[in-house]
C-alpha positions in Angstrom: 195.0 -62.1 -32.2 196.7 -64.6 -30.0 196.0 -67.9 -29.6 195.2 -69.4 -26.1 196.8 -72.7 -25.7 195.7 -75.4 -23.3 198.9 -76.7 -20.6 199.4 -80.2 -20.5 200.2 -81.6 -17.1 203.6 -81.6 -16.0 204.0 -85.4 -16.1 203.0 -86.0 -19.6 205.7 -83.3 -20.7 208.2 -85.0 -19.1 207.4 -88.1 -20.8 207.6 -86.2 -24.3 210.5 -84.2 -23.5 212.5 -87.7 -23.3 211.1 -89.1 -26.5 212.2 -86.4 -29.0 214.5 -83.5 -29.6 212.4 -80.5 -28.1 213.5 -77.8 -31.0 211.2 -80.0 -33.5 208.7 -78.9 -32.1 209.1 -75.4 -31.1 207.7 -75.6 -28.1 206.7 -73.5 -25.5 206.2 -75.1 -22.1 204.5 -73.9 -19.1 204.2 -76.3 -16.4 202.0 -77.2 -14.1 198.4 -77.2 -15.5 197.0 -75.8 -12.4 197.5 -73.8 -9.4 196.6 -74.5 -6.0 197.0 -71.3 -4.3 196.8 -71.4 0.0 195.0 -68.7 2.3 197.4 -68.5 5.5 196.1 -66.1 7.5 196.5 -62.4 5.9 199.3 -63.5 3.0 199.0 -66.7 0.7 202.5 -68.5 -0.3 203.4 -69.3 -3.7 203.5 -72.5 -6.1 206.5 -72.4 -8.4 205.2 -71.9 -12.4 207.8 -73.2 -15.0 208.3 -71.9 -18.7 210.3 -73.6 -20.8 212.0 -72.0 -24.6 212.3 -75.0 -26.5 211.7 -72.4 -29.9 214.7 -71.1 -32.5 214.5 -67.7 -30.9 214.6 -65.7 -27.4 211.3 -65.8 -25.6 209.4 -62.4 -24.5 206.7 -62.7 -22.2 205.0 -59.5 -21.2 203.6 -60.3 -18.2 201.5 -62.5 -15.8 197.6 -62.0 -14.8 194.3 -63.1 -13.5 190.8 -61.8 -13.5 189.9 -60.8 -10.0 192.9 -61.7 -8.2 196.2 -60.0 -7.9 198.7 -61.5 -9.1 203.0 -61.7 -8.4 204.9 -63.5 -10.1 208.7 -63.5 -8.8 211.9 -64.1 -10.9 214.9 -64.1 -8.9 213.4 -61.5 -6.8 212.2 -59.9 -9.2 208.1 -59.4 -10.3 207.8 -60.3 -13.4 203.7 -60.2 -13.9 203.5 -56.7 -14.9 207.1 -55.9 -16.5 207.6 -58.9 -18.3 210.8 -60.7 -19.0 213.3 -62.6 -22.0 213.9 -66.5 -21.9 216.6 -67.3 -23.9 216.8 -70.3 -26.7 216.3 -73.6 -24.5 216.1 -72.2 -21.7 213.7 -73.0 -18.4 212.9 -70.2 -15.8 211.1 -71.3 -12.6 208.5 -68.4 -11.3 207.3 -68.2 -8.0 203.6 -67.1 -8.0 201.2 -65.6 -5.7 197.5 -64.6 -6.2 195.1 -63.1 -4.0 191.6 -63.1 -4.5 190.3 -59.5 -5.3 186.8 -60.5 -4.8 185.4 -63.8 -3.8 186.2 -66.1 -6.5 187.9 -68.5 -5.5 188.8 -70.5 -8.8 190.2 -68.4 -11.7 192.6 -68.4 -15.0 196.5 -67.4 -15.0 197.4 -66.0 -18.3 201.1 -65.7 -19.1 201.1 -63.4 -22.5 204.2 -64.0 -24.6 205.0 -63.4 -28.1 204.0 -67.1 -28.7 200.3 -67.1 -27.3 198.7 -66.5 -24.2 199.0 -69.7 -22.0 196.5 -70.3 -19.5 196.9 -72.0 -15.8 194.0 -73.1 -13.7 193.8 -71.6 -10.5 192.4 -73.3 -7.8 192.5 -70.6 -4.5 192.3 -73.1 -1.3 190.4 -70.8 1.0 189.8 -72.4 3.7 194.0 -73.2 4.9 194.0 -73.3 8.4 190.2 -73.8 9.1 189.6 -77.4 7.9 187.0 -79.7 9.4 187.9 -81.7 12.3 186.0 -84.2 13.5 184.0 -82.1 16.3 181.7 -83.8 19.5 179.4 -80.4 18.7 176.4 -80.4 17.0 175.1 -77.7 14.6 171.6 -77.2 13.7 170.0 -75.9 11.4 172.9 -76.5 8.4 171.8 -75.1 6.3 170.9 -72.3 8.4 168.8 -69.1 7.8 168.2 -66.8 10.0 170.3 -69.1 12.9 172.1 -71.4 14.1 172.3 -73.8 17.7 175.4 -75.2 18.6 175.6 -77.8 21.5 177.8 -79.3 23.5 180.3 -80.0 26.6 182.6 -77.0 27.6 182.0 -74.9 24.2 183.8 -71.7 25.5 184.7 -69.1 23.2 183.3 -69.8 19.5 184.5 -68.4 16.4 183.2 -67.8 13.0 185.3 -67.9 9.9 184.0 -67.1 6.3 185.4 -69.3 3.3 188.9 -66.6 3.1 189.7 -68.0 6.6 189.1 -64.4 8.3 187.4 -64.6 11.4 184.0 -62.8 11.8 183.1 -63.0 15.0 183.6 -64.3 18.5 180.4 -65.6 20.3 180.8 -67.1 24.1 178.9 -70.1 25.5 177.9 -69.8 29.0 176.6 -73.2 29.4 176.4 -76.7 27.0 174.6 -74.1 24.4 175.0 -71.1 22.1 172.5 -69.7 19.6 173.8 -67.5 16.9 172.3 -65.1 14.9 173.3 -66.0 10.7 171.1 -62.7 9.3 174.3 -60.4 8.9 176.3 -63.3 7.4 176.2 -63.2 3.3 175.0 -66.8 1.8 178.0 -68.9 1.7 179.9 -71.9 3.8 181.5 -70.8 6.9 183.2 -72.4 10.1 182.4 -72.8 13.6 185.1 -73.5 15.4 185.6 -74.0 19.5 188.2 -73.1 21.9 189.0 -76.7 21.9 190.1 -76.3 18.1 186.7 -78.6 16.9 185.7 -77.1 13.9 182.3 -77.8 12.2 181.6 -76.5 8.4 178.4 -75.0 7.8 176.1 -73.4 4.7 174.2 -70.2 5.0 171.4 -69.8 2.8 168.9 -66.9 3.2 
Protein backbone atom coordinates (compact mmCIF):
# COMPACT_ATOMS: atom_id res chain seq x y z
CA UNK A 1 0.00 0.00 0.00
CA UNK A 2 1.32 3.47 -0.46
CA UNK A 3 2.25 5.70 1.97
CA UNK A 4 0.59 9.20 2.12
CA UNK A 5 3.14 11.84 2.90
CA UNK A 6 2.40 15.17 4.45
CA UNK A 7 3.95 18.50 2.13
CA UNK A 8 5.94 20.77 3.87
CA UNK A 9 5.42 24.43 2.90
CA UNK A 10 7.26 25.77 0.19
CA UNK A 11 9.38 28.04 2.28
CA UNK A 12 10.82 25.60 4.61
CA UNK A 13 11.98 23.46 1.46
CA UNK A 14 13.67 26.06 0.17
CA UNK A 15 15.59 26.53 3.24
CA UNK A 16 16.61 22.75 3.20
CA UNK A 17 17.23 22.46 -0.38
CA UNK A 18 20.25 25.13 0.32
CA UNK A 19 21.57 23.28 3.33
CA UNK A 20 22.32 19.84 1.85
CA UNK A 21 22.80 17.92 -1.44
CA UNK A 22 19.10 16.92 -2.30
CA UNK A 23 20.03 13.14 -3.69
CA UNK A 24 20.85 12.27 0.13
CA UNK A 25 17.80 12.28 0.73
CA UNK A 26 15.84 10.95 -2.06
CA UNK A 27 13.41 13.22 -2.04
CA UNK A 28 10.29 13.87 -3.60
CA UNK A 29 8.99 17.36 -3.43
CA UNK A 30 5.66 18.79 -4.10
CA UNK A 31 5.24 22.26 -3.39
CA UNK A 32 2.92 24.31 -2.11
CA UNK A 33 1.17 22.68 0.87
CA UNK A 34 -2.09 24.02 -0.12
CA UNK A 35 -4.31 25.26 -2.69
CA UNK A 36 -6.36 28.19 -2.94
CA UNK A 37 -8.48 27.59 -5.75
CA UNK A 38 -10.84 30.93 -7.15
CA UNK A 39 -14.56 30.83 -8.36
CA UNK A 40 -14.64 33.57 -11.29
CA UNK A 41 -17.77 33.42 -12.62
CA UNK A 42 -18.50 29.95 -14.57
CA UNK A 43 -14.52 28.81 -14.75
CA UNK A 44 -12.00 28.91 -11.81
CA UNK A 45 -8.13 29.70 -12.79
CA UNK A 46 -5.32 27.79 -11.72
CA UNK A 47 -2.45 27.80 -8.92
CA UNK A 48 0.75 26.41 -10.25
CA UNK A 49 1.65 22.83 -8.22
CA UNK A 50 5.53 22.00 -8.33
CA UNK A 51 7.13 18.41 -8.11
CA UNK A 52 10.45 18.02 -7.72
CA UNK A 53 12.81 14.39 -8.51
CA UNK A 54 15.50 14.79 -6.19
CA UNK A 55 15.58 10.49 -6.20
CA UNK A 56 18.41 8.07 -8.17
CA UNK A 57 15.72 7.23 -10.64
CA UNK A 58 13.00 8.68 -13.19
CA UNK A 59 9.83 9.74 -11.53
CA UNK A 60 6.23 8.15 -12.66
CA UNK A 61 3.33 9.84 -11.42
CA UNK A 62 0.05 8.33 -12.57
CA UNK A 63 -2.15 10.94 -12.18
CA UNK A 64 -3.80 13.90 -10.21
CA UNK A 65 -7.23 13.81 -8.20
CA UNK A 66 -9.70 14.96 -5.65
CA UNK A 67 -12.77 13.73 -3.97
CA UNK A 68 -15.69 15.72 -5.27
CA UNK A 69 -14.07 18.04 -7.40
CA UNK A 70 -12.79 17.78 -10.88
CA UNK A 71 -9.67 18.07 -11.30
CA UNK A 72 -6.96 19.37 -14.48
CA UNK A 73 -3.79 19.43 -14.01
CA UNK A 74 -1.83 20.98 -17.10
CA UNK A 75 1.79 20.21 -18.30
CA UNK A 76 2.85 22.14 -21.10
CA UNK A 77 -0.56 22.01 -22.41
CA UNK A 78 -0.93 19.01 -21.68
CA UNK A 79 -3.51 17.21 -18.68
CA UNK A 80 -1.60 15.29 -16.86
CA UNK A 81 -4.29 14.33 -13.89
CA UNK A 82 -5.67 11.26 -15.53
CA UNK A 83 -2.68 10.10 -18.00
CA UNK A 84 0.08 10.65 -15.81
CA UNK A 85 3.52 11.69 -16.67
CA UNK A 86 7.85 10.84 -16.18
CA UNK A 87 10.02 13.35 -14.23
CA UNK A 88 13.36 12.73 -14.86
CA UNK A 89 16.41 12.35 -12.19
CA UNK A 90 16.60 16.09 -10.60
CA UNK A 91 14.31 17.36 -12.37
CA UNK A 92 11.33 20.08 -11.37
CA UNK A 93 7.98 20.23 -13.43
CA UNK A 94 5.61 23.16 -12.63
CA UNK A 95 1.73 22.00 -13.11
CA UNK A 96 -0.88 24.25 -13.55
CA UNK A 97 -4.03 23.08 -11.70
CA UNK A 98 -7.65 23.56 -11.71
CA UNK A 99 -10.45 22.06 -9.53
CA UNK A 100 -14.00 22.48 -9.63
CA UNK A 101 -16.18 21.64 -6.97
CA UNK A 102 -18.54 18.60 -7.99
CA UNK A 103 -20.69 19.17 -5.15
CA UNK A 104 -20.62 21.67 -2.45
CA UNK A 105 -17.47 21.15 -0.63
CA UNK A 106 -15.65 23.68 -0.67
CA UNK A 107 -12.30 22.41 1.12
CA UNK A 108 -10.89 19.04 -0.17
CA UNK A 109 -7.44 16.85 -0.66
CA UNK A 110 -5.23 16.80 -4.03
CA UNK A 111 -3.56 13.53 -4.31
CA UNK A 112 -0.70 13.29 -6.79
CA UNK A 113 -0.08 9.15 -6.98
CA UNK A 114 3.40 8.40 -8.00
CA UNK A 115 5.59 5.40 -7.68
CA UNK A 116 6.94 7.02 -4.45
CA UNK A 117 3.63 7.56 -2.42
CA UNK A 118 0.62 9.41 -2.72
CA UNK A 119 1.24 13.15 -1.75
CA UNK A 120 -1.50 15.10 -0.60
CA UNK A 121 -2.31 19.08 -1.16
CA UNK A 122 -4.87 20.92 0.85
CA UNK A 123 -7.40 22.48 -1.05
CA UNK A 124 -8.95 25.43 -0.04
CA UNK A 125 -11.92 26.40 -2.98
CA UNK A 126 -12.43 30.35 -2.44
CA UNK A 127 -16.14 30.48 -3.31
CA UNK A 128 -17.18 33.43 -2.92
CA UNK A 129 -14.42 35.46 -5.79
CA UNK A 130 -16.15 38.25 -7.01
CA UNK A 131 -18.99 38.53 -4.31
CA UNK A 132 -17.06 39.75 -1.23
CA UNK A 133 -18.47 41.93 1.49
CA UNK A 134 -18.35 45.50 1.05
CA UNK A 135 -19.13 47.73 3.52
CA UNK A 136 -22.98 48.36 2.53
CA UNK A 137 -25.41 51.48 4.13
CA UNK A 138 -28.30 48.54 3.90
CA UNK A 139 -29.48 46.76 6.61
CA UNK A 140 -30.46 43.06 6.68
CA UNK A 141 -32.71 41.49 9.18
CA UNK A 142 -33.28 38.77 10.29
CA UNK A 143 -29.40 37.24 9.73
CA UNK A 144 -29.76 34.54 10.35
CA UNK A 145 -32.83 34.30 8.55
CA UNK A 146 -35.62 31.61 8.18
CA UNK A 147 -38.34 31.84 6.48
CA UNK A 148 -37.17 35.77 5.33
CA UNK A 149 -35.39 38.36 5.08
CA UNK A 150 -35.92 42.69 5.17
CA UNK A 151 -33.59 44.62 3.52
CA UNK A 152 -33.67 48.59 3.97
CA UNK A 153 -32.37 51.35 2.59
CA UNK A 154 -31.91 54.48 0.17
CA UNK A 155 -32.29 53.82 -3.60
CA UNK A 156 -31.97 49.77 -3.30
CA UNK A 157 -32.94 49.13 -7.01
CA UNK A 158 -32.48 45.84 -8.39
CA UNK A 159 -31.16 43.23 -5.65
CA UNK A 160 -29.41 40.06 -6.26
CA UNK A 161 -28.86 36.91 -4.49
CA UNK A 162 -25.73 34.85 -4.82
CA UNK A 163 -25.21 31.40 -3.11
CA UNK A 164 -21.54 30.59 -1.67
CA UNK A 165 -20.33 29.27 -5.66
CA UNK A 166 -20.94 32.95 -6.62
CA UNK A 167 -23.97 32.02 -8.97
CA UNK A 168 -26.68 34.26 -8.79
CA UNK A 169 -30.16 33.05 -7.66
CA UNK A 170 -32.34 35.50 -8.09
CA UNK A 171 -33.09 39.09 -8.88
CA UNK A 172 -35.72 40.81 -6.51
CA UNK A 173 -36.64 44.78 -7.25
CA UNK A 174 -37.17 47.36 -4.55
CA UNK A 175 -39.83 49.79 -5.31
CA UNK A 176 -39.23 52.00 -2.41
CA UNK A 177 -36.47 52.22 0.78
CA UNK A 178 -37.63 48.42 1.33
CA UNK A 179 -37.65 44.79 0.01
CA UNK A 180 -38.78 41.61 1.75
CA UNK A 181 -37.62 38.43 0.51
CA UNK A 182 -38.78 35.15 0.75
CA UNK A 183 -35.53 32.58 2.14
CA UNK A 184 -37.91 29.21 2.14
CA UNK A 185 -36.57 27.93 -1.37
CA UNK A 186 -32.98 28.78 -0.41
CA UNK A 187 -31.01 25.56 1.03
CA UNK A 188 -29.31 26.46 4.68
CA UNK A 189 -26.06 28.04 3.88
CA UNK A 190 -24.40 31.80 3.67
CA UNK A 191 -25.44 33.81 0.79
CA UNK A 192 -25.13 37.47 -0.61
CA UNK A 193 -27.28 40.31 -1.10
CA UNK A 194 -25.95 42.57 -3.18
CA UNK A 195 -27.49 46.13 -4.72
CA UNK A 196 -27.39 47.78 -7.95
CA UNK A 197 -25.01 50.14 -6.22
CA UNK A 198 -22.50 47.07 -5.91
CA UNK A 199 -23.10 47.02 -1.68
CA UNK A 200 -22.97 43.65 -0.80
CA UNK A 201 -24.12 42.28 2.59
CA UNK A 202 -23.27 38.43 3.64
CA UNK A 203 -25.97 36.58 5.14
CA UNK A 204 -26.79 32.85 6.89
CA UNK A 205 -29.86 30.87 6.18
CA UNK A 206 -30.86 28.52 8.62
CA UNK A 207 -34.25 26.70 8.47
Amino acid sequence: MKKVFTLIAAIALCFNLNAQNPFEDEQVIVAPDSLHCYFHGCSPHGERISISNFTSEELVVNGCYAEGFFVECFYEGDNIAQTGMIIPIGETIFLDTYATPLGKDIFGTLYIDTDFGIYTITIYYETTYGVSESNPTFSLTPNPANGFVSIKGENLGMVSIFNMLGQKMENYYAEGKEIIISTTQYPNGIYFAKTTQGETKRFIIAH
